[in-house]
N, CA, C and O of each residue as an XYZ file, in Angstrom:
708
protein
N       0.857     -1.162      0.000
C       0.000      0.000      0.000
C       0.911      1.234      0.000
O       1.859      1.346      0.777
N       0.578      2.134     -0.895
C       1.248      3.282     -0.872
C       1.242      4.537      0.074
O       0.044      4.727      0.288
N       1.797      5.274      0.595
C       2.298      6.072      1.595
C       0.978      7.364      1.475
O       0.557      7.938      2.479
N       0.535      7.613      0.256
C      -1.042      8.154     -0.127
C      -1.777      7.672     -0.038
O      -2.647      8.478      0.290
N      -2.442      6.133     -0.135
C      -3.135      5.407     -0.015
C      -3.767      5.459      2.123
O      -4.767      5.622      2.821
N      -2.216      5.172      2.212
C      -2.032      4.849      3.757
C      -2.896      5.973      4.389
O      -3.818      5.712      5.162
N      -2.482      7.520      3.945
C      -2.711      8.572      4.471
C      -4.631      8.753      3.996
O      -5.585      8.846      4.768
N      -4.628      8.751      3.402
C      -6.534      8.729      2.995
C      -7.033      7.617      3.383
O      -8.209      7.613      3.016
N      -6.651      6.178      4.207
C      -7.587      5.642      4.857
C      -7.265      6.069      6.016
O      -8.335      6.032      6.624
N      -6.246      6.568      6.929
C      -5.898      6.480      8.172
C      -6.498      8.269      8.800
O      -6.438      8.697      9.952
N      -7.071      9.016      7.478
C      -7.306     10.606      7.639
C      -9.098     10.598      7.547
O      -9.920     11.398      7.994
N      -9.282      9.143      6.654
C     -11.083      9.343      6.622
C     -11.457      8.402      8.086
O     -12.445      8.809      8.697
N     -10.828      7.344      8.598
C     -10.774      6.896      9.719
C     -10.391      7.919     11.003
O     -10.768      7.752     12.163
N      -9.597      8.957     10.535
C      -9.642     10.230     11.896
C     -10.775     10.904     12.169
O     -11.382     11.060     13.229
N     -11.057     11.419     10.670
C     -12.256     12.171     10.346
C     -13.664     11.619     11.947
O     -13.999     11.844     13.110
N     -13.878     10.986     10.988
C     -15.073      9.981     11.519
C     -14.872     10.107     13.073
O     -15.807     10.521     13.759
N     -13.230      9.629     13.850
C     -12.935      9.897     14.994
C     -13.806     10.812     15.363
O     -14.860     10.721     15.992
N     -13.116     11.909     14.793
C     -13.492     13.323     15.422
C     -14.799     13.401     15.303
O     -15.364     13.273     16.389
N     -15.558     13.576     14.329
C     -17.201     13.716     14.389
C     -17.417     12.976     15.495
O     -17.800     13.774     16.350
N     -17.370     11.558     16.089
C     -17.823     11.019     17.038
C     -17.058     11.530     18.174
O     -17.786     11.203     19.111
N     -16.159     12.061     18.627
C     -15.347     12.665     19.607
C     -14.592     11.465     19.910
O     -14.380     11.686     21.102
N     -14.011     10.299     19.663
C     -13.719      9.079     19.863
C     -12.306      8.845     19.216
O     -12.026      7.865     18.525
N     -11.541      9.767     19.499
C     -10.415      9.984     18.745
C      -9.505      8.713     19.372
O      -8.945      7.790     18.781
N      -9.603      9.121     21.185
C      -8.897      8.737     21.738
C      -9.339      6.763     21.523
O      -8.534      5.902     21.167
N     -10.369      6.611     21.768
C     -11.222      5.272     21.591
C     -10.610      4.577     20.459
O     -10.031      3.520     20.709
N     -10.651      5.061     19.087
C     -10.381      4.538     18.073
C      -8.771      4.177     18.237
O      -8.213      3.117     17.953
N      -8.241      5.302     18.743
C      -6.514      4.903     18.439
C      -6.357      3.423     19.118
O      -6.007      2.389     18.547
N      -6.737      3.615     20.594
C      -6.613      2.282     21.906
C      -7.149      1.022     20.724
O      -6.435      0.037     20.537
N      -8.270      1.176     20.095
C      -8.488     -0.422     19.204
C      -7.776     -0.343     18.217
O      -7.163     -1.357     17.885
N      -7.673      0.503     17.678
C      -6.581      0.695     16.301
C      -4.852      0.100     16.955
O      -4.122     -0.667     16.328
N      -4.571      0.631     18.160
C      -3.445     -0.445     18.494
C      -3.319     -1.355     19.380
O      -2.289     -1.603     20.008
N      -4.633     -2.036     19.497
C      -4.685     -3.807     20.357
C      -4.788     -4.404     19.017
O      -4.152     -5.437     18.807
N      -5.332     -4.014     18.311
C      -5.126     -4.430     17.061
C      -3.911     -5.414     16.389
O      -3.804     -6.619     16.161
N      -2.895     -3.982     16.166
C      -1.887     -3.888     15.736
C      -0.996     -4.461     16.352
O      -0.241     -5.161     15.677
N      -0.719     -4.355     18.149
C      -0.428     -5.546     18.670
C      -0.307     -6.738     18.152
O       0.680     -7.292     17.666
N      -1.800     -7.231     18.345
C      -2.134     -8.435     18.116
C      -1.608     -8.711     16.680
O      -1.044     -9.802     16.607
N      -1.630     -8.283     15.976
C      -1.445     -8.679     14.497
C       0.391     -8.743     14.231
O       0.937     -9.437     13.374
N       0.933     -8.035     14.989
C       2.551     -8.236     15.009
C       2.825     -9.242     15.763
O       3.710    -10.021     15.408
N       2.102     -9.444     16.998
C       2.736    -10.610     17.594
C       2.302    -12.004     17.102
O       2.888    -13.018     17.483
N       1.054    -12.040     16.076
C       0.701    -13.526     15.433
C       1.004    -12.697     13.776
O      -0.143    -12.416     13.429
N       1.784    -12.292     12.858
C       2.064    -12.150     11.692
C       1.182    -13.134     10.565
O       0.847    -12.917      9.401
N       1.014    -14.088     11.304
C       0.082    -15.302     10.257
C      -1.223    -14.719      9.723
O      -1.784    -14.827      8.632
N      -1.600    -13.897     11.132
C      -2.535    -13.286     10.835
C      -2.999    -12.507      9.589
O      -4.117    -12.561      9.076
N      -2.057    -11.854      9.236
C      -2.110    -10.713      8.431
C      -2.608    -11.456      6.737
O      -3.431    -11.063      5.910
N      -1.358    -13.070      6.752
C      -1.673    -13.432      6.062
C      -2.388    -14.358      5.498
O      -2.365    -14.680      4.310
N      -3.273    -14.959      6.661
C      -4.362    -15.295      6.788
C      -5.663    -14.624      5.946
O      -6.456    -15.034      5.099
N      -5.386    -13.136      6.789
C      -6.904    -12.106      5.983
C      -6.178    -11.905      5.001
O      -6.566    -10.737      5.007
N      -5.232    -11.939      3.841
C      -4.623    -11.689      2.677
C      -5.445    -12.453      1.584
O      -6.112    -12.141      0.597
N      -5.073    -13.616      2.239
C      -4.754    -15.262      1.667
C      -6.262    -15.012      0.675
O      -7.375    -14.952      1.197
N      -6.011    -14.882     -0.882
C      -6.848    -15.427     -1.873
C      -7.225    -16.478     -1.745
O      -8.445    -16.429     -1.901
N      -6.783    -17.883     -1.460
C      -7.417    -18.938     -0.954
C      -8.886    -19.213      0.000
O      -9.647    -20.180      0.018
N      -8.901    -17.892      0.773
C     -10.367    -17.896      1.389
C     -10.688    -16.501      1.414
O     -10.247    -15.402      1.753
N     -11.964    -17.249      0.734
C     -13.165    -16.123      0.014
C     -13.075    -15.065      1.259
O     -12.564    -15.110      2.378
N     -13.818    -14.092      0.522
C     -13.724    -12.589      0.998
C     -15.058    -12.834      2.194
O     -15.167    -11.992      3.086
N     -15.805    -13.739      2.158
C     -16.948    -13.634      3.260
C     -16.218    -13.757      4.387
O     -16.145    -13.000      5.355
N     -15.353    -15.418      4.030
C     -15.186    -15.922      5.261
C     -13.566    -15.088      6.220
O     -13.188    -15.190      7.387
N     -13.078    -14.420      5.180
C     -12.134    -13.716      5.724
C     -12.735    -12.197      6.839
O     -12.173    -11.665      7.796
N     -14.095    -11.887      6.159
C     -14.450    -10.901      7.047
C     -14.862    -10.992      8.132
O     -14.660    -10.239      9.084
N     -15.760    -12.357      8.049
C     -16.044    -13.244      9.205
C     -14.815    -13.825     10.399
O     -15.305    -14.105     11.493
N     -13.759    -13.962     10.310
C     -12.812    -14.325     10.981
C     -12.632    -12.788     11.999
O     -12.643    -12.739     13.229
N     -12.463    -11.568     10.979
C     -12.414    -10.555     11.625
C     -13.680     -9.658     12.638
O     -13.403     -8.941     13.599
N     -14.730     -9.868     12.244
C     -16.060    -10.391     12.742
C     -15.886    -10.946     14.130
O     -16.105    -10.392     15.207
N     -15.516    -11.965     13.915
C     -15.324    -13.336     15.289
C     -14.167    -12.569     16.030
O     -14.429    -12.079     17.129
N     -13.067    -12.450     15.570
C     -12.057    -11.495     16.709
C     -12.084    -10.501     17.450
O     -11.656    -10.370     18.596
N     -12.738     -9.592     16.598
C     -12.788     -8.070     17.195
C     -14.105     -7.607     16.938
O     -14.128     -6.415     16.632
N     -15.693     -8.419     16.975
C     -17.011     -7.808     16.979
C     -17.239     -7.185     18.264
O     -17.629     -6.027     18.413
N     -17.051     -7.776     18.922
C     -17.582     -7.981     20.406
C     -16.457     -7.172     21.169
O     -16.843     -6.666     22.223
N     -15.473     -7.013     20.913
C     -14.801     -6.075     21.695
C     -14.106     -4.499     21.408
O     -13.538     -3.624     22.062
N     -14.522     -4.734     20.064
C     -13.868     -3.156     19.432
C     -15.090     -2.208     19.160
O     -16.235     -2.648     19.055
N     -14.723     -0.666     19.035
C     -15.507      0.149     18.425
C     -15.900     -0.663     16.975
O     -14.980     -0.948     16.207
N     -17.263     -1.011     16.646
C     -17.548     -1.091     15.531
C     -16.769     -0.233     13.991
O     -16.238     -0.808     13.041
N     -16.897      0.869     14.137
C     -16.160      1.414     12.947
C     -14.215      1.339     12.623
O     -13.373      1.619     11.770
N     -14.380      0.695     14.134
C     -12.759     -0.124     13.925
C     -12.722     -1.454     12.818
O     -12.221     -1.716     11.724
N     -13.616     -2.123     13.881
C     -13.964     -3.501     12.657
C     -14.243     -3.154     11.215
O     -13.726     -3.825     10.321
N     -15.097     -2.061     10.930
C     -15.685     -1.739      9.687
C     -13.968     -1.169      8.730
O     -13.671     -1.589      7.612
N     -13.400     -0.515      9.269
C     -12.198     -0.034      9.316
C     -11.229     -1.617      8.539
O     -10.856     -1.594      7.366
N     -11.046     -2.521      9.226
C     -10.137     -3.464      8.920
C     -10.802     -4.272      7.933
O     -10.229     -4.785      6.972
N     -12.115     -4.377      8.218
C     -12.834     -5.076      6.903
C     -12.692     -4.714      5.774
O     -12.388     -5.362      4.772
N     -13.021     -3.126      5.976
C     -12.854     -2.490      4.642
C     -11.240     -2.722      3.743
O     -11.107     -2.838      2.525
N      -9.882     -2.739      5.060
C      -9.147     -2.999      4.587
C      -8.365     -4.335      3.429
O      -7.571     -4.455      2.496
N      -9.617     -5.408      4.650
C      -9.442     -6.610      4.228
C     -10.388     -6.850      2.377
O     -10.090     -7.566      1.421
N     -11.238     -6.127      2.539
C     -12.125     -6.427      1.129
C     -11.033     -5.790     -0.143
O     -10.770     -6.139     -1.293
N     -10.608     -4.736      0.718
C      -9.971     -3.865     -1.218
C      -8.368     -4.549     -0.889
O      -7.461     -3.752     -1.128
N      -8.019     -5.633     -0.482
C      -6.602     -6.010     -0.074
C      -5.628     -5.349      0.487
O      -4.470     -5.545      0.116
N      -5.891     -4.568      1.351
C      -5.176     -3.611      1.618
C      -4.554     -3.849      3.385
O      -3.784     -3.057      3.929
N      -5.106     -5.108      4.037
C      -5.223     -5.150      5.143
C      -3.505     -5.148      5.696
O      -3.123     -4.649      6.755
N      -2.716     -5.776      4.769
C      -1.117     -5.802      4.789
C      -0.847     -4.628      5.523
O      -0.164     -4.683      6.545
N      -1.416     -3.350      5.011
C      -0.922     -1.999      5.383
C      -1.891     -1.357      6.458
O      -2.435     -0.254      6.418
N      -1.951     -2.186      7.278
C      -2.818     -2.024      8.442
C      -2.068     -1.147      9.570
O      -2.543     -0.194     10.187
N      -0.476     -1.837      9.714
C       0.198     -1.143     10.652
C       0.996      0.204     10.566
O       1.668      0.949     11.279
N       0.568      0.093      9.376
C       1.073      2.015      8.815
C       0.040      2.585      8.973
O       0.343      3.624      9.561
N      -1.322      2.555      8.770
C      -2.791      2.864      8.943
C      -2.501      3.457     10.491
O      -2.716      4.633     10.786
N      -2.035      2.561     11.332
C      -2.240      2.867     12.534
C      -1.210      3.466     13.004
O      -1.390      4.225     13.956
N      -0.139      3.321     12.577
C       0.912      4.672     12.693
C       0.425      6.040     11.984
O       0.734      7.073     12.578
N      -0.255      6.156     10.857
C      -0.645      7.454     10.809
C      -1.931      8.347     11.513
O      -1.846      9.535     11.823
N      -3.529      7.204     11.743
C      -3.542      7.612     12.891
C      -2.933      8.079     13.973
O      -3.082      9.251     14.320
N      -2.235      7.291     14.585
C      -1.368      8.004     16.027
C      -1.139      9.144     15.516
O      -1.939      9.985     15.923
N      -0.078      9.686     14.506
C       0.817     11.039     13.805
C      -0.439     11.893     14.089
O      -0.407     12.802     14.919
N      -1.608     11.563     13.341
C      -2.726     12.635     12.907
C      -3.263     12.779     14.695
O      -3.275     13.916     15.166
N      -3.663     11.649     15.556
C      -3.983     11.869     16.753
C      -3.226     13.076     17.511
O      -3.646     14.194     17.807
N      -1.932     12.456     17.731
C      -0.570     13.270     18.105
C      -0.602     14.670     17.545
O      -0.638     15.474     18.477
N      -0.602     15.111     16.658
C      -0.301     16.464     16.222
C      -1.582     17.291     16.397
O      -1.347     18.476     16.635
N      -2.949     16.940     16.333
C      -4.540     17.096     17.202
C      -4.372     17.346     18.908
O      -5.005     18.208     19.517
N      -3.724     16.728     19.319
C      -3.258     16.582     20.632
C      -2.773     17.576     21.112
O      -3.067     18.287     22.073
N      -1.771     17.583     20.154
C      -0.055     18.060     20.588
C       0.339     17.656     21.820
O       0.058     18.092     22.937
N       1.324     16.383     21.308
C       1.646     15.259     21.932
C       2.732     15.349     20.870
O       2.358     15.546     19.714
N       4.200     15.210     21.157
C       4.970     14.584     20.897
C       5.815     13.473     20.915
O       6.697     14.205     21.363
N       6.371     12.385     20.845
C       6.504     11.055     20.829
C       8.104     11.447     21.225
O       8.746     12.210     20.502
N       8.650     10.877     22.382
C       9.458     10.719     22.682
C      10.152      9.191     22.640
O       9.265      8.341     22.709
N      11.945      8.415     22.515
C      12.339      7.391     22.425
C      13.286      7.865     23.719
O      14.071      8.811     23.657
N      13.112      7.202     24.664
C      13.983      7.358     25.795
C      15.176      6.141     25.539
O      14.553      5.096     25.729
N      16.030      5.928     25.334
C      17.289      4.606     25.575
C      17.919      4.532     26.538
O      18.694      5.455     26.791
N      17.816      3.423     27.410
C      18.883      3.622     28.569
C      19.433      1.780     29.196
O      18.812      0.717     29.176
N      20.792      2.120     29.673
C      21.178      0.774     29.388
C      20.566      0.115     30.505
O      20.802     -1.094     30.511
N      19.759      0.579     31.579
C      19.103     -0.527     32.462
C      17.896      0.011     32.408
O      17.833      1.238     32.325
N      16.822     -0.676     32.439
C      14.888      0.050     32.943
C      14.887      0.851     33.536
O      15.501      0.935     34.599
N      14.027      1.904     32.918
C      13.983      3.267     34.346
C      12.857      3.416     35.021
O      11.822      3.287     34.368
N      12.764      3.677     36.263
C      11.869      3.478     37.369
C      11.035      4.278     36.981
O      11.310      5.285     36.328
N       9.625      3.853     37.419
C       8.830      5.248     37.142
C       9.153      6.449     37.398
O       8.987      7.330     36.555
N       9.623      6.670     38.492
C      10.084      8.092     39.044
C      11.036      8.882     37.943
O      10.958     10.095     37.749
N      12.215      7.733     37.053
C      12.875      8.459     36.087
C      12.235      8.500     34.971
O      12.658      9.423     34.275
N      11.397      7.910     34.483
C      10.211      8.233     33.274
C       9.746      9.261     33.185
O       9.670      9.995     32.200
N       9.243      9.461     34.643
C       8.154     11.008     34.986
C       8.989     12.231     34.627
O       8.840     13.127     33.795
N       9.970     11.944     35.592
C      11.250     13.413     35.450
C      11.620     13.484     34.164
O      11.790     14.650     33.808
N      11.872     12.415     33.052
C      12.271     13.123     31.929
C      11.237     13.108     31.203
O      11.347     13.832     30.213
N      10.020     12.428     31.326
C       8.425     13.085     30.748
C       8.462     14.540     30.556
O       8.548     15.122     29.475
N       8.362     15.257     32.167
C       7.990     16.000     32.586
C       9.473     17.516     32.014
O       9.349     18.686     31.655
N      10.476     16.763     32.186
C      11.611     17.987     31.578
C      11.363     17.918     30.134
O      12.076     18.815     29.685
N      10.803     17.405     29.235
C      10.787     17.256     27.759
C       9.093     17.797     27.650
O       8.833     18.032     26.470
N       8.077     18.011     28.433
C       7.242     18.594     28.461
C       7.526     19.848     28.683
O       7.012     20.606     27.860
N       8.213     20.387     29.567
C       8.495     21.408     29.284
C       9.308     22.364     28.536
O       9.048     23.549     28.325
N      10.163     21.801     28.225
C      10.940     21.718     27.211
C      10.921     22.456     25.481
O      11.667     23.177     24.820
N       9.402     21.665     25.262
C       8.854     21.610     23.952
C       7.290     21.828     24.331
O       6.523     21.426     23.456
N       6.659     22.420     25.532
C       5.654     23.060     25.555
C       4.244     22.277     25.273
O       3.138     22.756     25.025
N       4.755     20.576     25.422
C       3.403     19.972     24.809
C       3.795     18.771     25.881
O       4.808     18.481     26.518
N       2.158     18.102     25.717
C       2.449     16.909     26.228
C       3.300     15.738     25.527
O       3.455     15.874     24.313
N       3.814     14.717     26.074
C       4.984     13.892     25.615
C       4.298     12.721     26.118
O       3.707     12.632     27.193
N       4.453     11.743     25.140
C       4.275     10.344     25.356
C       5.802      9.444     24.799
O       6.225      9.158     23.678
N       6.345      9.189     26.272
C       7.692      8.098     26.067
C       7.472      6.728     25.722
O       6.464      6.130     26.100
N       8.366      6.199     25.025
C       8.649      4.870     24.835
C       9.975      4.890     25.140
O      10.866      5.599     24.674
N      10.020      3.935     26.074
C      11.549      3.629     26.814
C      12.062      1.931     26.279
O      11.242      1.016     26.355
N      13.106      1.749     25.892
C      13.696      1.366     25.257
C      14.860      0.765     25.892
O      15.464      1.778     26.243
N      15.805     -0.555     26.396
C      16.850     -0.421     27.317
C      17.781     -1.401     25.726
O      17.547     -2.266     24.882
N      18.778     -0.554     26.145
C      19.989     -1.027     25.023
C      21.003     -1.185     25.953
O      21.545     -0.081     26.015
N      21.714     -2.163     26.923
C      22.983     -2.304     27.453
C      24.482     -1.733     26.715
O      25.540     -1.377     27.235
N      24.130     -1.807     25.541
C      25.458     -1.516     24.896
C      25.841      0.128     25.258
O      26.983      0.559     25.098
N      25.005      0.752     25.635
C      25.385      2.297     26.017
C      26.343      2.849     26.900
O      27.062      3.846     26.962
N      25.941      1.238     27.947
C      27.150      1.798     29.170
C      26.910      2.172     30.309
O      27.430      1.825     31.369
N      25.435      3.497     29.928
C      24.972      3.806     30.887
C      24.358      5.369     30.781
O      24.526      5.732     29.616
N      23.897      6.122     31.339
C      22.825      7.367     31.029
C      21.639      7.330     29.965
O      20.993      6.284     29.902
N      21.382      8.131     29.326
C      20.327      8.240     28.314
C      20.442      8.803     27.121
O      20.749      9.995     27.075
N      20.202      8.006     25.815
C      19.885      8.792     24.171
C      18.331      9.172     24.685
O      17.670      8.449     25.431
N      17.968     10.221     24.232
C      16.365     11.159     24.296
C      16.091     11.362     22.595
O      16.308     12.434     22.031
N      15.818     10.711     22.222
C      14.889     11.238     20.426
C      13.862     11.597     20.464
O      12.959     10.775     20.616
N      13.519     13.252     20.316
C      12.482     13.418     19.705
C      12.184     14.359     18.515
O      12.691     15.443     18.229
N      11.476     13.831     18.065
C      11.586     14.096     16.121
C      12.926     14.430     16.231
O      13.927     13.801     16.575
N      12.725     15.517     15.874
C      14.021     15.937     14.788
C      15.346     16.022     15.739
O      16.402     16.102     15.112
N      15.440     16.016     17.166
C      16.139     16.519     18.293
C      16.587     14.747     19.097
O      15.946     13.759     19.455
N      18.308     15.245     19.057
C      18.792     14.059     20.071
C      19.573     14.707     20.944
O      20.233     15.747     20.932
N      19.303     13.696     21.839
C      20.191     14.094     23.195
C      20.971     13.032     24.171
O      20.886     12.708     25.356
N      21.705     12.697     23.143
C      22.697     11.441     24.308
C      23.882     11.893     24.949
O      24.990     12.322     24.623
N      23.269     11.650     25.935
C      23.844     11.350     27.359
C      24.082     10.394     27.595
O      23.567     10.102     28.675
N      24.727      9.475     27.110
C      25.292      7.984     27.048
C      26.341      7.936     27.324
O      27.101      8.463     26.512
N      26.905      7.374     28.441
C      28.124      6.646     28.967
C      29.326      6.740     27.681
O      30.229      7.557     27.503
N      28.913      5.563     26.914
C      29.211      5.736     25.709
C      29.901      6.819     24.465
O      30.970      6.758     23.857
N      29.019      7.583     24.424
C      29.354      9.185     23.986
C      30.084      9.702     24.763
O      30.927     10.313     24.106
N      30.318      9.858     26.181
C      30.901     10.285     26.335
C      32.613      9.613     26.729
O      33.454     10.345     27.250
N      32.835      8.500     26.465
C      33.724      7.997     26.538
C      34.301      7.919     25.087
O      35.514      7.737     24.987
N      33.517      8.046     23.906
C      33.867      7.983     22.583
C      34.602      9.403     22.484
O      35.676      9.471     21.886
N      34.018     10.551     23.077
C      34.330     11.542     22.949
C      35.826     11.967     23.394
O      36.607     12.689     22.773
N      35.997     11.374     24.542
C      37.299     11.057     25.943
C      38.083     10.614     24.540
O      38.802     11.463     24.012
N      37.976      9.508     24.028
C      38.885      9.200     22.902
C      39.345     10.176     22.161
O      40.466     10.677     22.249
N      38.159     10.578     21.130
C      38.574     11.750     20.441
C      39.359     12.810     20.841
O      40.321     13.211     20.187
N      38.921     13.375     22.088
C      40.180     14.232     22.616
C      41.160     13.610     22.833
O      42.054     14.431     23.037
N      41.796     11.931     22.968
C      42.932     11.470     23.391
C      43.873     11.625     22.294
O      45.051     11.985     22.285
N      42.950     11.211     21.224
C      43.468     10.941     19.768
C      44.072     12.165     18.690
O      44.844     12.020     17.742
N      43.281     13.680     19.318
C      44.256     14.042     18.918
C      44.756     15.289     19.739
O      45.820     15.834     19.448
């Protein structure tokens, strides 16, 4: 599915959000979803699979997510599943989020750090990158051992490592010349 394609189902699926005020609703099923569909991949190609007819493929999706999703979610993946498009489900739901996020103003933060950080250090650099950039921030924390130790901070366009690492690479560079 193409990167235009992606953006006009994932913008008439906001749309709709918003008229219903259910912005927030739709994203939460739009990614149990997506979850679910990365952690069983068969899935995807399961609802693909030309081998079974287009009823019984909608029906499978029907049986999974009737009963527990916003309806116009289901209607949402069906629709994906009828015009073959369901492959590009998890870009669908990455551009939701983008379109949610920037509605919001919410920026997406990547925290890296070489051991788990306690809630208490989540909050504090939540809360310094909220202020920071004047919006609310939603982290994804990330632990990479190879760092050493402190924190890489990505958001969009902006990095900030503070990594053990960096700064021992750096210690070099000044050794070196």
């Amino acid at each position: 599915m193409t990167d235009n394609v992606v953006k006009e189902y994932s913008q008439a699926l906001f749309m709709l959000a918003c008229e219903e005020k259910a912005e927030k609703e739709y994203l939460d099923c739009l990614k149990t979803a997506d979850s679910l569909f990365s952690k069983n991949p068969e899935y995807i190609l399961l609802l693909s699979s030309p081998n079974i007819s287009k009823e019984e493929r909608l029906g499978i999706i029907d049986r999974a997510f009737g009963a527990r999703m916003n309806d116009a979610v289901v209607s949402f993946m069906k629709l994906l599943c009828e015009r073959g498009h369901i492959g590009g489900f998890g870009s669908c739901v990455a551009d939701y989020e983008r379109l949610y996020n920037e509605r919001c103003r919410i920026r997406v933060a990547t925290v890296t750090s070489s051991v788990e950080l306690t809630g208490a250090e989540r909050e504090k650099i939540r809360l310094m990158l909220e202020k920071k950039y004047n919006v609310g921030v939603n982290l994804i924390c990330k632990v990479d051992p190879s760092i050493l130790g402190g924190v890489i901070i990505e958001a969009e366009d902006t990095v900030i490592d503070g990594s053990l690492k960096s700064k021992l690479r750096d210690v070099k560079d000044v050794i070196k010349a």
